[in-house]
Backbone as a chain_set.jsonl record, in Angstrom:
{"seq": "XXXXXXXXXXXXXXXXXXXXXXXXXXXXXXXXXXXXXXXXXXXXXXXXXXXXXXXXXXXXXXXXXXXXXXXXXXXXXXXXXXXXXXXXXXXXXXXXXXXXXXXXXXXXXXXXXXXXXXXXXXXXXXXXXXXXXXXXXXXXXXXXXXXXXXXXXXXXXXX", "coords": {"N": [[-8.075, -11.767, -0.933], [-7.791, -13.835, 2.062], [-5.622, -15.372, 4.026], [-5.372, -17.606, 6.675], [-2.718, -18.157, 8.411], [-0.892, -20.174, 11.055], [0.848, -18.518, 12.199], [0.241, -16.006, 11.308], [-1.975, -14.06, 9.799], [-2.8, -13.469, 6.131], [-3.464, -10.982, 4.528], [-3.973, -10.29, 1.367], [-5.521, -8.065, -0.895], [-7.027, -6.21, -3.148], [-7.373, -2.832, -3.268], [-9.639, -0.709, -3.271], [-10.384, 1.654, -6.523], [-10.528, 5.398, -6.827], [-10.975, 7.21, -8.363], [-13.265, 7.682, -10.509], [-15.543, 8.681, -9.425], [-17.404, 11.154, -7.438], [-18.563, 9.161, -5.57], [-17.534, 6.87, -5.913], [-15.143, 7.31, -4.92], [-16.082, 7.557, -2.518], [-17.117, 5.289, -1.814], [-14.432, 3.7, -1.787], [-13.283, 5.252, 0.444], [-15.599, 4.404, 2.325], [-14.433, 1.48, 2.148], [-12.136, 1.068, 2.585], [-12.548, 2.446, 5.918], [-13.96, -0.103, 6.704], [-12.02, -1.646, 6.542], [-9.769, -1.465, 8.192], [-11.312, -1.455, 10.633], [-11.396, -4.664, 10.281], [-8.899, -5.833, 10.206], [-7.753, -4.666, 12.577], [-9.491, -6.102, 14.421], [-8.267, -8.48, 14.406], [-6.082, -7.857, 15.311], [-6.735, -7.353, 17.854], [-7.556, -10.148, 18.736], [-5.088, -11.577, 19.28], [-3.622, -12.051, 17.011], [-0.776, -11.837, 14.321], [-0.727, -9.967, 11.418], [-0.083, -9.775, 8.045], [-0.217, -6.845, 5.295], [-0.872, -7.051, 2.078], [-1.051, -6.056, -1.221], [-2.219, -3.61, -3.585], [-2.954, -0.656, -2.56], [-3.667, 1.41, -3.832], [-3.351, 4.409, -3.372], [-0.824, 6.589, -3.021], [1.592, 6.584, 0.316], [3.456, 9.059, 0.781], [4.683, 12.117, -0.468], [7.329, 11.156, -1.069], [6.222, 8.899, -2.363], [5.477, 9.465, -4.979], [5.904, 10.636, -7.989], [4.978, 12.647, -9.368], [4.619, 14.954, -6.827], [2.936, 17.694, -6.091], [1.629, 17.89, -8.757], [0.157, 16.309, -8.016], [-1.976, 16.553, -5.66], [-4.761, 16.972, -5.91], [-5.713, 14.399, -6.629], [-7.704, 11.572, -7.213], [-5.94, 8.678, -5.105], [-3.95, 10.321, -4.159], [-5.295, 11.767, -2.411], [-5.707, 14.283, 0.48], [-7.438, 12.969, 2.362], [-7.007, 10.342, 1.907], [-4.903, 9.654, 2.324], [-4.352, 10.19, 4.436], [-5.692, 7.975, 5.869], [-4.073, 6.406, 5.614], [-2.463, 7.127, 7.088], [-2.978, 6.7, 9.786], [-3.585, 3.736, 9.525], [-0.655, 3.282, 10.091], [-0.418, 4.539, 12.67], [-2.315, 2.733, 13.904], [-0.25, 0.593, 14.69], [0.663, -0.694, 12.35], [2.91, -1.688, 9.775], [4.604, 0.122, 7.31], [6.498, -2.021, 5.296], [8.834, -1.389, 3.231], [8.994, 1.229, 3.344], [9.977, 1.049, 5.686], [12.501, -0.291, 5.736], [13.849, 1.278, 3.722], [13.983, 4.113, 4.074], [14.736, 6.364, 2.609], [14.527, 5.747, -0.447], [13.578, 5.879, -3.298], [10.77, 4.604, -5.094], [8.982, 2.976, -7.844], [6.0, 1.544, -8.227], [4.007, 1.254, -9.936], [2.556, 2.779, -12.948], [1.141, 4.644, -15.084], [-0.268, 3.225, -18.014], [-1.511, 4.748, -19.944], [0.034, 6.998, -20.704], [2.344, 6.605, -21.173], [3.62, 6.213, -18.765], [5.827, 5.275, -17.728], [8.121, 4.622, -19.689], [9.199, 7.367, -19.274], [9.256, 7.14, -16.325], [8.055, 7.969, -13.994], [5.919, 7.584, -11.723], [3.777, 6.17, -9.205], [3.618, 4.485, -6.133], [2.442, 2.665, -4.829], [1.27, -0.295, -4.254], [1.549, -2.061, -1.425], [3.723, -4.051, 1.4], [2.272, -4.248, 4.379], [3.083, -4.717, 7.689], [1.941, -6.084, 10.41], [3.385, -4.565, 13.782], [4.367, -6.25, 15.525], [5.346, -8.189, 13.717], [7.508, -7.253, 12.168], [10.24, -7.39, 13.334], [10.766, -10.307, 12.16], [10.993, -9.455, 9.455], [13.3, -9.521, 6.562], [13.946, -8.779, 4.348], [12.488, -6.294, 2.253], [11.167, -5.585, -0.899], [11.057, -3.902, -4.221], [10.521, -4.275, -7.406], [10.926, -3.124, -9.443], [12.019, -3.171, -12.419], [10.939, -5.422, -13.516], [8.597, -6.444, -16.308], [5.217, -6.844, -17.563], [3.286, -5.478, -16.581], [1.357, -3.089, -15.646], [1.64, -2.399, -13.646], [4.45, -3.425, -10.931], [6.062, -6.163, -9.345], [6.107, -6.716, -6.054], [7.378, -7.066, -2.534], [8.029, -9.214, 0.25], [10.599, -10.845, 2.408], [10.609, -13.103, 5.391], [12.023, -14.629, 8.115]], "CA": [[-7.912, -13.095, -0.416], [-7.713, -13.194, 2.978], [-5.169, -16.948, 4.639], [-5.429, -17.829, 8.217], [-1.814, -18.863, 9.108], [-0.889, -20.16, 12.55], [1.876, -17.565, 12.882], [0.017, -14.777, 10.63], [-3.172, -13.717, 8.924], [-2.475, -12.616, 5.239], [-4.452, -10.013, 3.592], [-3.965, -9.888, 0.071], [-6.245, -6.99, -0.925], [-6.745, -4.853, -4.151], [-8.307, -1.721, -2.559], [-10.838, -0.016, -4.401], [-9.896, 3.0, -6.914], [-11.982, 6.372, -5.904], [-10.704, 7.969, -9.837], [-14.057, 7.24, -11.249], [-16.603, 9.696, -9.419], [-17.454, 10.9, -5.846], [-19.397, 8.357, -5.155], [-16.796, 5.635, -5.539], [-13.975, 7.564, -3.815], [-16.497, 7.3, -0.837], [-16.765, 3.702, -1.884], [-12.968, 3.909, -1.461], [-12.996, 5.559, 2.035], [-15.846, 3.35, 3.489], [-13.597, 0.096, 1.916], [-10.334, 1.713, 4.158], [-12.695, 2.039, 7.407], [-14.272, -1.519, 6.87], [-10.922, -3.585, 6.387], [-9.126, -1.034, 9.362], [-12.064, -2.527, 11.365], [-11.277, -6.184, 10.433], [-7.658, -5.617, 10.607], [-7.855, -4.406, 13.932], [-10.556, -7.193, 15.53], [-7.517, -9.4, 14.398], [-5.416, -7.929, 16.354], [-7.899, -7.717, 19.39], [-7.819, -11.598, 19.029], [-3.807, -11.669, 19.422], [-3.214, -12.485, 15.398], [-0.198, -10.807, 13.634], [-1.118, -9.629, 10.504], [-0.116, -8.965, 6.814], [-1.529, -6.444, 4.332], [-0.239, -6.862, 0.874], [-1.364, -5.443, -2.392], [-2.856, -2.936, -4.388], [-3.677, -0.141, -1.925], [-4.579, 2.521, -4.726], [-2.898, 5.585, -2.721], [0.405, 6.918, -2.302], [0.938, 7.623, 0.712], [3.862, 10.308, 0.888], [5.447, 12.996, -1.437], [8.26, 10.154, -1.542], [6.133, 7.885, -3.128], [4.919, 9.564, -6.295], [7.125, 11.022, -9.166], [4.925, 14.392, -9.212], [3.1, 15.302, -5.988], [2.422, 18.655, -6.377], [0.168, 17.734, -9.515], [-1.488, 15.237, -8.017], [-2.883, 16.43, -4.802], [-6.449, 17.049, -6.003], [-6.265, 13.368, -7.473], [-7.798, 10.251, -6.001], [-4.531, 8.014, -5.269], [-2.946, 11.003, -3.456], [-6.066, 12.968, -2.083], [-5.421, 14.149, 2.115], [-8.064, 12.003, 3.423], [-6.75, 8.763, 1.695], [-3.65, 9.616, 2.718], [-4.639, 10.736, 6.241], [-6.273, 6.945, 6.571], [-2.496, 5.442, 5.652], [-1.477, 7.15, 8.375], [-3.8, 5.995, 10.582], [-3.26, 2.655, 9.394], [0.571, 2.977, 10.654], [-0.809, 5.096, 13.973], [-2.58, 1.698, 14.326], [0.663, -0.516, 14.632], [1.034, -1.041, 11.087], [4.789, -0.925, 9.438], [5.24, -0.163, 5.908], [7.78, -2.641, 5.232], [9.711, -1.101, 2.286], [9.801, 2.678, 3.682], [10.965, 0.982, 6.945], [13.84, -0.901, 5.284], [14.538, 1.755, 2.78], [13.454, 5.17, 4.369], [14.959, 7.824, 1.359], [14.654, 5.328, -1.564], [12.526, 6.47, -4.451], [10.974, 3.365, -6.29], [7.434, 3.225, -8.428], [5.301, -0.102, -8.198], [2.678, 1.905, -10.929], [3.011, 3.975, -13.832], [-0.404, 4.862, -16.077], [0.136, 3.208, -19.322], [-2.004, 5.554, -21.102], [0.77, 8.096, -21.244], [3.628, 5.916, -21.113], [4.929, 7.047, -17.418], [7.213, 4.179, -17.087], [8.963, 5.102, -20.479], [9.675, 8.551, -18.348], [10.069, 6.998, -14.676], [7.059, 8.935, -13.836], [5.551, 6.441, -11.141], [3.558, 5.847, -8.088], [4.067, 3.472, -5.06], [0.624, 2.059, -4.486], [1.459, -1.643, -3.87], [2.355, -2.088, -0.229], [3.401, -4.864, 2.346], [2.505, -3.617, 5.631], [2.667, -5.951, 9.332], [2.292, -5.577, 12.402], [4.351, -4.245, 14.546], [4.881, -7.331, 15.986], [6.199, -9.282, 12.797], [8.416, -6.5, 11.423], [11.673, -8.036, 13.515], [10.714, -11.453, 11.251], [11.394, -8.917, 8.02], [14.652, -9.451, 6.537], [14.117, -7.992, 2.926], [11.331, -5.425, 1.387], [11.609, -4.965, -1.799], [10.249, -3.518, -5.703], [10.959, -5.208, -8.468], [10.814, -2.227, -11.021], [12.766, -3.714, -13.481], [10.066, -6.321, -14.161], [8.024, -6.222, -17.054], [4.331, -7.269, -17.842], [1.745, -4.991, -16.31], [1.289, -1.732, -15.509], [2.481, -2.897, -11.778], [5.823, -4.413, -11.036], [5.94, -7.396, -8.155], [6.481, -6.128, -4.467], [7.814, -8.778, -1.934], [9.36, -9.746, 1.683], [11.003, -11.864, 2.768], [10.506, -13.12, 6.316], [12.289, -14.949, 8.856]], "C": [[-7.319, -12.975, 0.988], [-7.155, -14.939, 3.657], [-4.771, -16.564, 5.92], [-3.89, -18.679, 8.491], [-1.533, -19.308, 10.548], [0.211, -19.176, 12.804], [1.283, -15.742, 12.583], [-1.275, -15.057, 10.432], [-2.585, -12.736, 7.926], [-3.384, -12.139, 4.474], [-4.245, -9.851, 2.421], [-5.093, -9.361, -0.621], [-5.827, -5.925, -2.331], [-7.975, -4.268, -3.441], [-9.095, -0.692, -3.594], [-10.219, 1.674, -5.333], [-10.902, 3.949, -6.526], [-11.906, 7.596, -7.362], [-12.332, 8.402, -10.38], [-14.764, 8.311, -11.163], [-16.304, 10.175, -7.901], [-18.074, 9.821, -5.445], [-18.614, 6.936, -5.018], [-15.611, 6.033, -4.911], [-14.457, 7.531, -2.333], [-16.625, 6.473, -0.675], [-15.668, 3.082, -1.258], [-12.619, 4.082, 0.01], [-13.843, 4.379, 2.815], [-15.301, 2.413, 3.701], [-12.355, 0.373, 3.241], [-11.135, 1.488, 5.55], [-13.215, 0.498, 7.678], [-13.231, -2.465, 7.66], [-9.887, -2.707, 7.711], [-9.821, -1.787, 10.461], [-11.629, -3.864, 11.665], [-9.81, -6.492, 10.793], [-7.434, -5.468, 12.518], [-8.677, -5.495, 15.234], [-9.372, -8.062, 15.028], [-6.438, -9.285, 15.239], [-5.789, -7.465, 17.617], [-7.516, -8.891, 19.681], [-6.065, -11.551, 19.495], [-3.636, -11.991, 18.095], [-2.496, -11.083, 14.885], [-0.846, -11.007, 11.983], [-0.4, -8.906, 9.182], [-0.924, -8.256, 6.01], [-0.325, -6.246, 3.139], [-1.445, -6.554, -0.258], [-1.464, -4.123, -2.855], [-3.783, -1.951, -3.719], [-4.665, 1.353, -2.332], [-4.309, 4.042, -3.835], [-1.463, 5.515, -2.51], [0.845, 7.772, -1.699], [2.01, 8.964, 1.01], [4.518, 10.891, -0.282], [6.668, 11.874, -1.767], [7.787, 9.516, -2.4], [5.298, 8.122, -4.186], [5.42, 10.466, -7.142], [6.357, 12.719, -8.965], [4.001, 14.88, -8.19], [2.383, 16.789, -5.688], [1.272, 18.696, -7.424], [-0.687, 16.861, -9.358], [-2.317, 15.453, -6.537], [-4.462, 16.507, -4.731], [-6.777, 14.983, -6.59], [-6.407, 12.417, -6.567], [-6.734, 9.439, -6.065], [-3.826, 8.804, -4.306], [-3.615, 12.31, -2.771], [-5.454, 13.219, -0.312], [-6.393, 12.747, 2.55], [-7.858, 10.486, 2.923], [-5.108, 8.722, 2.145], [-3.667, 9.681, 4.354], [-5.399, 9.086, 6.701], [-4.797, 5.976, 6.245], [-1.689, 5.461, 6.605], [-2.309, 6.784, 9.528], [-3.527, 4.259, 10.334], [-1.591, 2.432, 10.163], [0.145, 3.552, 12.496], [-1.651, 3.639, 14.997], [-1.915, 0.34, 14.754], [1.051, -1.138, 13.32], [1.943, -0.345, 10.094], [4.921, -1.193, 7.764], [6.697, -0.528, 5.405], [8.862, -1.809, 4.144], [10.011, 0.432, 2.936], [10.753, 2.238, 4.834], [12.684, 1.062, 6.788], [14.49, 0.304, 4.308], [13.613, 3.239, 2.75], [13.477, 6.287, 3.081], [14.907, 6.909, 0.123], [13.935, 5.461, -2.422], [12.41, 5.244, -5.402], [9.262, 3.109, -6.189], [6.718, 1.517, -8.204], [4.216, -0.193, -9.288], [3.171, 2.707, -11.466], [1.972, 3.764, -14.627], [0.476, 4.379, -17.749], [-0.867, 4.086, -20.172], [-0.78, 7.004, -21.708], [2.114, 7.767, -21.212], [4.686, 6.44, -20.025], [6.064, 5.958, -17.648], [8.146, 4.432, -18.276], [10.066, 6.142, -19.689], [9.994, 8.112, -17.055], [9.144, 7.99, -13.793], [6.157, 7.883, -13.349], [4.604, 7.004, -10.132], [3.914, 4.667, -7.263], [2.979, 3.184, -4.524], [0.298, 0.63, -4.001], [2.158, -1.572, -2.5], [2.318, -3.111, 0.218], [3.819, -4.154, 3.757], [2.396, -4.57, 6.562], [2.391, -5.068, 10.329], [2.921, -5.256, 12.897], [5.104, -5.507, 14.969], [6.039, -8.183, 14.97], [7.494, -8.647, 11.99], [9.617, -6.707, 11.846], [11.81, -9.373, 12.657], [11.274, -10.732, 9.611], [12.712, -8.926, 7.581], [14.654, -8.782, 5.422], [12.687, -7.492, 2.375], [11.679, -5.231, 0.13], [10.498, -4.426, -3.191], [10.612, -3.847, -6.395], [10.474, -4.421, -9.895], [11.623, -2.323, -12.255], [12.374, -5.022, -14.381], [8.833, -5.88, -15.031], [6.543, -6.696, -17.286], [2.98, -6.733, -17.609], [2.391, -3.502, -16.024], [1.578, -1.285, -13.716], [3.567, -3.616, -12.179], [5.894, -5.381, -9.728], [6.592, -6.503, -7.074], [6.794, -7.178, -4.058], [8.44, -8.3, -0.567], [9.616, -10.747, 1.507], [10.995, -12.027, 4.654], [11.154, -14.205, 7.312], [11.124, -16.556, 9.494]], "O": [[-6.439, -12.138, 1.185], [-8.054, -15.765, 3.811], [-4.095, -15.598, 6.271], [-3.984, -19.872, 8.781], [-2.122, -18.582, 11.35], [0.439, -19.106, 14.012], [1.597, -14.709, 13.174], [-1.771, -16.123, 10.795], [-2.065, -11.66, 8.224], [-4.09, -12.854, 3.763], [-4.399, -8.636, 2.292], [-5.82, -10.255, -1.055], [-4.849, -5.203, -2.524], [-9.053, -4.772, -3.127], [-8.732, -0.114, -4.618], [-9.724, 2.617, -4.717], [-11.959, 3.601, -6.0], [-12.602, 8.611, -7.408], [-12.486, 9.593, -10.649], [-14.922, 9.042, -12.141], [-15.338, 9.8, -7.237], [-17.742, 9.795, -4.26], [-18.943, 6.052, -4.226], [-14.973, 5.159, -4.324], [-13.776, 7.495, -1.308], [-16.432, 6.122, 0.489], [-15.748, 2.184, -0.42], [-11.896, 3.336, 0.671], [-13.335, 3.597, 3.618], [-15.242, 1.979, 4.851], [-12.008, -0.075, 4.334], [-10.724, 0.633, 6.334], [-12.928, -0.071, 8.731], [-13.254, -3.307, 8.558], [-9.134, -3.515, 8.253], [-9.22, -2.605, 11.158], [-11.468, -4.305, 12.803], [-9.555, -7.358, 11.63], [-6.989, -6.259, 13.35], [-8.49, -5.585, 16.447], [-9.729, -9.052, 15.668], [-5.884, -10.22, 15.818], [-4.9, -7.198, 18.426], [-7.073, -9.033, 20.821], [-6.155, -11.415, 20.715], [-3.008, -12.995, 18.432], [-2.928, -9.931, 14.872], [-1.325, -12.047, 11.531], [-0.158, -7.699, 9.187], [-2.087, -8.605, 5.809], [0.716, -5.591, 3.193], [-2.625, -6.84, -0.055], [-0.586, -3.393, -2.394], [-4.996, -1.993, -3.92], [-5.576, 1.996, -1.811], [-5.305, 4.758, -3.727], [-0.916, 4.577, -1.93], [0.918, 8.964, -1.995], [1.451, 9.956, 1.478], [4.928, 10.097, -1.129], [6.907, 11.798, -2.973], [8.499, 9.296, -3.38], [4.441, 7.292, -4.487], [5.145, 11.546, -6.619], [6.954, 13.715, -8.556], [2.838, 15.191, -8.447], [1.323, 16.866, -5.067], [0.213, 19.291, -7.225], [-1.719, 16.543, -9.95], [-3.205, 14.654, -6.239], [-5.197, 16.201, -3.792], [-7.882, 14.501, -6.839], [-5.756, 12.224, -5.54], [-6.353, 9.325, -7.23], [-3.07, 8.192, -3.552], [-3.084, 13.4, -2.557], [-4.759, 12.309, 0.14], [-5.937, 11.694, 2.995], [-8.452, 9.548, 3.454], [-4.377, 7.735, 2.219], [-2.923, 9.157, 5.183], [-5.674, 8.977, 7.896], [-4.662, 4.861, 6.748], [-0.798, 4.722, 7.025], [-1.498, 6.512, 10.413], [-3.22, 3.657, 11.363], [-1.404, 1.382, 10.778], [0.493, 2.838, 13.436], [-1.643, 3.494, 16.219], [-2.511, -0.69, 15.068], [1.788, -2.123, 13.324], [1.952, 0.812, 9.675], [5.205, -2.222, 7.151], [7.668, 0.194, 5.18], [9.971, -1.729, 4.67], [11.18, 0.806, 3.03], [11.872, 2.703, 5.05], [13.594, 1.764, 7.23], [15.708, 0.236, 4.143], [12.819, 3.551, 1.863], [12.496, 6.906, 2.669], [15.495, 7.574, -0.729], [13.112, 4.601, -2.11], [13.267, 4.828, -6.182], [8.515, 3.048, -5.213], [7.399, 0.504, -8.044], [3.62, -1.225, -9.593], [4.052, 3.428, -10.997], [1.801, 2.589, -14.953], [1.393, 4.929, -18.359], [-0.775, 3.842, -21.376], [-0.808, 7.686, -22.732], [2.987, 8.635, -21.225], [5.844, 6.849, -20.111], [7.254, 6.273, -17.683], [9.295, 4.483, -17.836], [11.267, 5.945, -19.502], [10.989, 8.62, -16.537], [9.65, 8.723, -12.944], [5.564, 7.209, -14.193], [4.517, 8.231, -10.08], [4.584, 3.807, -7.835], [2.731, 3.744, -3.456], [-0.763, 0.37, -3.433], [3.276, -1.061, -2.428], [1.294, -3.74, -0.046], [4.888, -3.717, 4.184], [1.533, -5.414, 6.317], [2.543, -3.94, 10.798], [3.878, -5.853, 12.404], [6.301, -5.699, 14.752], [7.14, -8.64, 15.276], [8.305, -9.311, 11.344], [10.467, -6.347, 11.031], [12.975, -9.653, 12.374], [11.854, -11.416, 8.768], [13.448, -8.243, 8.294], [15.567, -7.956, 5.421], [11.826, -8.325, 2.09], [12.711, -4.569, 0.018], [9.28, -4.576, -3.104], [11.808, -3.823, -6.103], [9.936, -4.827, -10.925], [11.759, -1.355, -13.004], [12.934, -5.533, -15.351], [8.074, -5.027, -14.571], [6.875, -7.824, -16.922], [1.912, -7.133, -18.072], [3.52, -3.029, -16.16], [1.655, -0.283, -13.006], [3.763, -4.228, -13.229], [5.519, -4.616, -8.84], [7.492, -5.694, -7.297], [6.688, -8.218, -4.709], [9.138, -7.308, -0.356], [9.143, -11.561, 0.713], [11.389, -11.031, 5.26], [10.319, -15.103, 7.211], [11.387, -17.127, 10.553]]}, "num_chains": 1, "name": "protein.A"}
């Protein structure tokens, strides 16, 4: 879902998983260069910009409980990780590492093996801005202490 504010443009975006086969993790990558594209012609126009949701990668050794066993896995492969950083190389501020650089906190945990029992997470839900809007940020946060899905609510707060 994609709302045209007069101060913002908000992206709310579940990003494609790439688990499945090769063929949908390249699904996965073309989805990343598409919406970098559209992202970017928005801020061509002068429009700051949110990206919230469900980005299906996490992107550093901070933000996944075991990253040594998961570098072959889609979620935490290099080149989905190597387009997160490109996404910040592009002016775009992951609000929660900003605000809370060393803090270790999951937004995902696979219920098939009951990670969240264990604390055995990823960080896959992001709100990222603009450069521009990230002095408007007053609070990032995770809300891992909420119950109901196999995600826990992400959030700012903004100025």
């Amino acid at each position: 879902m994609i709302a045209h504010y007069p101060d913002f443009v908000l992206c709310n975006i579940y990003f494609p998983n790439g688990k499945a086969s090769p063929e949908r993790l390249q699904f996965k990558m073309d989805y990343y260069e598409e919406f970098l594209r559209y992202v970017n012609d928005l801020r061509s126009k002068g429009r700051s910009v949110i990206i919230c949701g469900d980005i299906n990668t996490a992107h550093h050794e901070i933000d996944i409980a075991r990253p040594k066993d998961n570098m072959n896995r889609s979620g935490f492969l290099p080149e989905e990780r190597a387009w997160m950083d490109r996404l910040v190389e592009n002016g775009f501020v992951d609000t929660f590492r900003k605000q809370h650089p060393v803090e270790i906190k999951w937004s995902w945990w696979d219920q098939k093996t009951r990670a969240r029992e264990r604390n055995v997470g990823w960080r896959i839900d992001y709100f990222f801005v603009s450069g521009d809007l990230m002095p408007r940020v007053t609070r990032s946060f995770i809300e891992d202490e909420v119950m109901g899905s196999d995600h826990c609510p992400v959030g700012i707060e903004m100025l």
